[in-house]
C-alpha positions in Angstrom: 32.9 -10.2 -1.9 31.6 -6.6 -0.6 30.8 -5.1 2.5 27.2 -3.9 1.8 26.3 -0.9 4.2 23.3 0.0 4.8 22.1 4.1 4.9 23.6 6.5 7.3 21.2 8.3 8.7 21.7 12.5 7.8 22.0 14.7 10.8 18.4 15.9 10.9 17.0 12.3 11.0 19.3 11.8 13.8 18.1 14.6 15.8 14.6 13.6 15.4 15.1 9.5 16.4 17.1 10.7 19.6 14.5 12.6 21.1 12.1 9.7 20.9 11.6 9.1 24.7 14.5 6.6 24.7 17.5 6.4 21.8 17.3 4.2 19.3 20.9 2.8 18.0 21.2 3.7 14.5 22.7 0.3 12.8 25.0 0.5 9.5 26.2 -2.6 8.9 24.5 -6.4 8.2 24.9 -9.0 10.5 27.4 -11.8 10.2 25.8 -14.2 7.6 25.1 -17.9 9.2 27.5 -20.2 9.3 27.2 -23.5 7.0 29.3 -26.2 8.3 31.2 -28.6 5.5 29.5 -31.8 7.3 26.3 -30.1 7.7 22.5 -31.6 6.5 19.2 -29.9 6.1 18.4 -30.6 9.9 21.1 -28.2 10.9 19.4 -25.5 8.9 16.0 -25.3 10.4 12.6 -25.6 9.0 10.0 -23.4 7.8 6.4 -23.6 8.0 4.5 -21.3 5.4 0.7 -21.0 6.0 -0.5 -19.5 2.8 -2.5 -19.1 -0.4 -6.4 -19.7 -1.2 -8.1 -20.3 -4.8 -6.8 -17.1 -6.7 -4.2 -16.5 -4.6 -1.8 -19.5 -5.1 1.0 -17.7 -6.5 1.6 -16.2 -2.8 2.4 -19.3 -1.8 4.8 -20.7 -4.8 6.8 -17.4 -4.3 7.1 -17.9 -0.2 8.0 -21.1 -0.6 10.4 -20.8 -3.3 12.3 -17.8 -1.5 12.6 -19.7 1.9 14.5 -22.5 -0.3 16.4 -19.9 -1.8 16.9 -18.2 2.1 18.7 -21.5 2.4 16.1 -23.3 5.0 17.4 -26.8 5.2 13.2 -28.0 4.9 10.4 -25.9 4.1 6.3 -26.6 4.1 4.0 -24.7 2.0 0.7 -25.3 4.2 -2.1 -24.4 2.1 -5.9 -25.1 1.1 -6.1 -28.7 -0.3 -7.7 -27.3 -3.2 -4.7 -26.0 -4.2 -2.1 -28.1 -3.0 -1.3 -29.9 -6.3 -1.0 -26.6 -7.8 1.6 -25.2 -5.0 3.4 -28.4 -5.1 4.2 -28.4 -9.3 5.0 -25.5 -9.0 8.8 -26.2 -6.9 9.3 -30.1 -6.1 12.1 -29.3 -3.4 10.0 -28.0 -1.2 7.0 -29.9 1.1 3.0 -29.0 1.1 0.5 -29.9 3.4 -3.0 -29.8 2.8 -5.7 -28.0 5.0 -9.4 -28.0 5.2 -10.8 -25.5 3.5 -14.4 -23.2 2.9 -14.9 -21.7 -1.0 -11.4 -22.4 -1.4 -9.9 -20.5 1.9 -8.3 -21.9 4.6 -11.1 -23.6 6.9 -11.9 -24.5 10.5 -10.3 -27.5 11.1 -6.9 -26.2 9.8 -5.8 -25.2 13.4 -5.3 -28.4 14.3 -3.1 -29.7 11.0 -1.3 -26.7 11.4 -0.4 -27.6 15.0 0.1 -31.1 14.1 2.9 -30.0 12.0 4.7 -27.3 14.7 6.5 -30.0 16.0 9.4 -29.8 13.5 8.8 -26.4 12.4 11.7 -23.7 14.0 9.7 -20.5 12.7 6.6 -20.1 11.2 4.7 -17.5 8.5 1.5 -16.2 8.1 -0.9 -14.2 5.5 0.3 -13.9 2.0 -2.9 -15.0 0.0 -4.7 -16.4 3.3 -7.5 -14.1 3.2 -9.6 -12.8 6.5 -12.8 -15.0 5.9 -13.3 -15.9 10.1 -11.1 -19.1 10.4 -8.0 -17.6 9.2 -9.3 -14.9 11.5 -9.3 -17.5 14.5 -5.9 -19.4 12.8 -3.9 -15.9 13.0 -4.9 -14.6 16.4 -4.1 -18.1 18.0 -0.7 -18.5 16.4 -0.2 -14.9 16.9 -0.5 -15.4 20.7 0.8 -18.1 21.5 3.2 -20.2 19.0 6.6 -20.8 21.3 8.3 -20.5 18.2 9.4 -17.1 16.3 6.9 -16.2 14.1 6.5 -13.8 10.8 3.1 -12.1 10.1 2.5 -10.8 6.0 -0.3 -9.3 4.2 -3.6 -10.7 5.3 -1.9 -11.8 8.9 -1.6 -8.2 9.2 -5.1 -7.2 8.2 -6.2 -9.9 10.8 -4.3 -8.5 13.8 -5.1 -4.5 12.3 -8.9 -5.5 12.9 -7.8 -6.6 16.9 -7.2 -3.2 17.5 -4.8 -2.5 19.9 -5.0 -5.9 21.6 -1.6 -7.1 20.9 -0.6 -9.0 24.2 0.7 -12.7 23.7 1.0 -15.4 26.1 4.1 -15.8 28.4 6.3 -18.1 26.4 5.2 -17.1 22.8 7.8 -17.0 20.7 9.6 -13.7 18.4 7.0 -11.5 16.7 8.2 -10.1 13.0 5.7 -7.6 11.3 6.3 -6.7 7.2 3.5 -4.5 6.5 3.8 -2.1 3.6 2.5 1.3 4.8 -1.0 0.7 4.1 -1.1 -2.0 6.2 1.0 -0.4 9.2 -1.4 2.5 8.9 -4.7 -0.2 9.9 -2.3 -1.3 12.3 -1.8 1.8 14.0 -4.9 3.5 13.5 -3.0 6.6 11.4 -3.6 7.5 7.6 -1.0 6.3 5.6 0.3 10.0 4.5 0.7 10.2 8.7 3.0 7.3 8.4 5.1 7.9 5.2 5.8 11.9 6.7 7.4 9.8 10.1 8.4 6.3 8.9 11.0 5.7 11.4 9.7 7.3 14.1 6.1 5.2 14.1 8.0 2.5 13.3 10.4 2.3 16.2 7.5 3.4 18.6 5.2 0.3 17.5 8.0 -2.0 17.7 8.7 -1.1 21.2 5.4 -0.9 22.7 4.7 -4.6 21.6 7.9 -5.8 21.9 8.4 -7.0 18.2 10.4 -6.6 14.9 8.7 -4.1 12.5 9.9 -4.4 8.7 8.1 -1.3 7.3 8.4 -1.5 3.5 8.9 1.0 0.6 11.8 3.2 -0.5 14.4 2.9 2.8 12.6 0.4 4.3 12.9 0.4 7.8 13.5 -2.5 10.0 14.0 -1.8 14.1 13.0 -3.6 17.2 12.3 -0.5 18.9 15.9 -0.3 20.4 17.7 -0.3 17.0 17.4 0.9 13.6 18.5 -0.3 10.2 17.3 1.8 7.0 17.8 -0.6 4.2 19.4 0.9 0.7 19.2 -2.1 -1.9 16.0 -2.1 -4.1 14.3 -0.1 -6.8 10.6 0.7 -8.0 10.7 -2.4 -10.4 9.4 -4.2 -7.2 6.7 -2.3 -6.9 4.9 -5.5 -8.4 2.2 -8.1 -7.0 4.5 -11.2 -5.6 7.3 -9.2 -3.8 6.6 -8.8 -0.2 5.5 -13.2 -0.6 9.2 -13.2 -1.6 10.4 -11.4 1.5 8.2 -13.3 3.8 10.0 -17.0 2.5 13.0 -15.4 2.6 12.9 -13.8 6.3 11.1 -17.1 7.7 14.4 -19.2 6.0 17.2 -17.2 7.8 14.6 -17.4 11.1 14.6 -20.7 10.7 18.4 -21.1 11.0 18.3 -19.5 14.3 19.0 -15.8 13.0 17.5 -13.7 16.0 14.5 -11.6 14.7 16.1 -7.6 13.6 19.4 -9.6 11.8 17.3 -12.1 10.0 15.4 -8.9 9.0 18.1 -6.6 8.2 19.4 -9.2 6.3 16.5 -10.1 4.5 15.5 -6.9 2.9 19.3 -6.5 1.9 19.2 -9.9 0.3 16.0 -9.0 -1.3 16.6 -5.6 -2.6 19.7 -6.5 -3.9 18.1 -9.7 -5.9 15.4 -6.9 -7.2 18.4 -4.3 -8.5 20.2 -7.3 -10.4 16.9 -8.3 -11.9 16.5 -5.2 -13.1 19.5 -4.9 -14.3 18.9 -7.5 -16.4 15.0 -7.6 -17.4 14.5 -3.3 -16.6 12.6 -1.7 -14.0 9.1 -2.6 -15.6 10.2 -5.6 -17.0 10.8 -6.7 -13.1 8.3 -9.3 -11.9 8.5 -11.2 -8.8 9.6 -14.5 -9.5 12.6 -12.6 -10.7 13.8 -12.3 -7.5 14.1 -16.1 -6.7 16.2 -16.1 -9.9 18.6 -13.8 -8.5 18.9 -14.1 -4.7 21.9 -16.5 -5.0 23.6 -14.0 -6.7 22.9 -11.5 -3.6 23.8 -14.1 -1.2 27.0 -14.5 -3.3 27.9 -10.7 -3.1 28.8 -10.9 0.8 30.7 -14.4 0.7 28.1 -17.1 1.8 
């Protein structure tokens, strides 16, 4: 077993965080890793609802799915166009899949209320790899986003959904956690700044975002940074072999899995882009940087996980 750290920030980066208009705790260590009890069974380990994929895009989903198994989710439900359910559902048999209603092979009106049909067991819930913006996953997103009860991670085309709201952010009282992984593209439609604005200032727009909507940001890339707006973890595991279509649906399972189990929102992060950047180093180890592929990952995350004692 190791202690895996994550970066210390250098004194400069310091300097700049602190005179943010309120201090952002700089964290160096992951969080305790959830406890699995000798008598336990998969209700005690939560379950994840994965609202994903469209024709073309049902790969999204097999990797989201797959990683929240591997995240250690006691149940997990790929939710997808019916289309492609039998496709999503050959591809792993330990997880569940529910169909919805679809348009040209995207999620459809209609799916709102299956989706809601199947909250009642869910303890967190993910949105947007593969899901497309076609106007009912529009309407799907922006009514989850406000008002699930329950914590809730937003990927890829969720993203792009909520970029196009503007600034209108707000959620009902009594909606659940909010996580965010855009890539920097994404967090630039987000925030209305080019992307080159964002990479110069990473942490800084980062924290400031996450604070004024009161959510978790993972901001992905090289040091990806992960912060609630009241602390900071800059991550050091990974490697450009992951640069790859398939990744970020990797993290999204994986991060909805440790939600699941009651990990509060930053640790389930933090944890969660250790876990995955550490399954991307051994798989490169072993296959090379541009050998690296995503489903790699799955392959390899048990090793991670078996690197700090669980």
């Amino acid at each position: 077993m190791i202690e895996p750290q994550l970066i210390r920030l250098d004194r400069r980066r310091q300097v700049m965080i602190m005179e943010q208009e309120q201090a952002v705790i700089c964290i160096t260590h992951l969080p305790i890793v959830p406890h699995r009890r000798d008598d336990g069974h998969k209700g005690d380990y939560g379950h994840a609802l994965i609202v994903a994929g469209q024709v073309g895009m049902s790969g999204a989903a097999c990797l989201a799915g797959k990683a929240a198994l591997r995240g250690g989710a006691g149940l997990v439900t790929v939710a997808t166009p019916i289309s492609i359910q039998p496709t999503i559902a050959a591809y792993e048999p330990s997880y569940l899949t529910l169909g919805l209603p679809e348009t040209h092979g995207a999620i459809g009106f209609g799916a709102l209320e299956t989706i809601h049909r199947a909250l009642h067991v869910a303890t967190a819930v993910a949105i947007g790899p593969g899901l497309g913006t076609a106007e009912p996953a529009r309407q799907i997103v922006r009514a989850l986003y406000r008002s699930l009860p329950i914590p809730m991670i937003i990927d890829a085309d969720g993203l792009n959904v909520l970029a196009a709201s503007g600034d209108d952010l707000t959620r009902d009282p009594g909606a659940g956690a909010r996580i965010m992984t855009p890539h920097p593209g994404e967090f630039a439609r987000l925030t209305g700044e080019t992307t080159a604005t964002i990479q110069a200032a990473r942490e800084k727009f980062a924290n400031e975002f996450a604070r004024r909507h009161g959510l978790t940001v993972v901001l992905k890339g090289k040091e990806t940074v992960v912060t609630d707006g009241y602390r900071m973890a800059i991550n050091t595991t990974g490697n450009s072999g992951m640069a790859t279509g398939g990744t970020g649906d990797v993290l999204t399972g994986l991060l909805t899995a440790l939600v699941a189990q009651k990990l509060p929102s930053f640790e389930a992060a933090q944890l969660a882009v250790w876990l995955h950047g550490r399954a991307g180093d051994i798989a490169a180890e072993k296959h090379s940087q541009p050998g690296l592929i995503a489903s790699d990952l799955l392959d390899y995350l048990g090793s991670a996980w078996l690197e700090i004692g669980a």
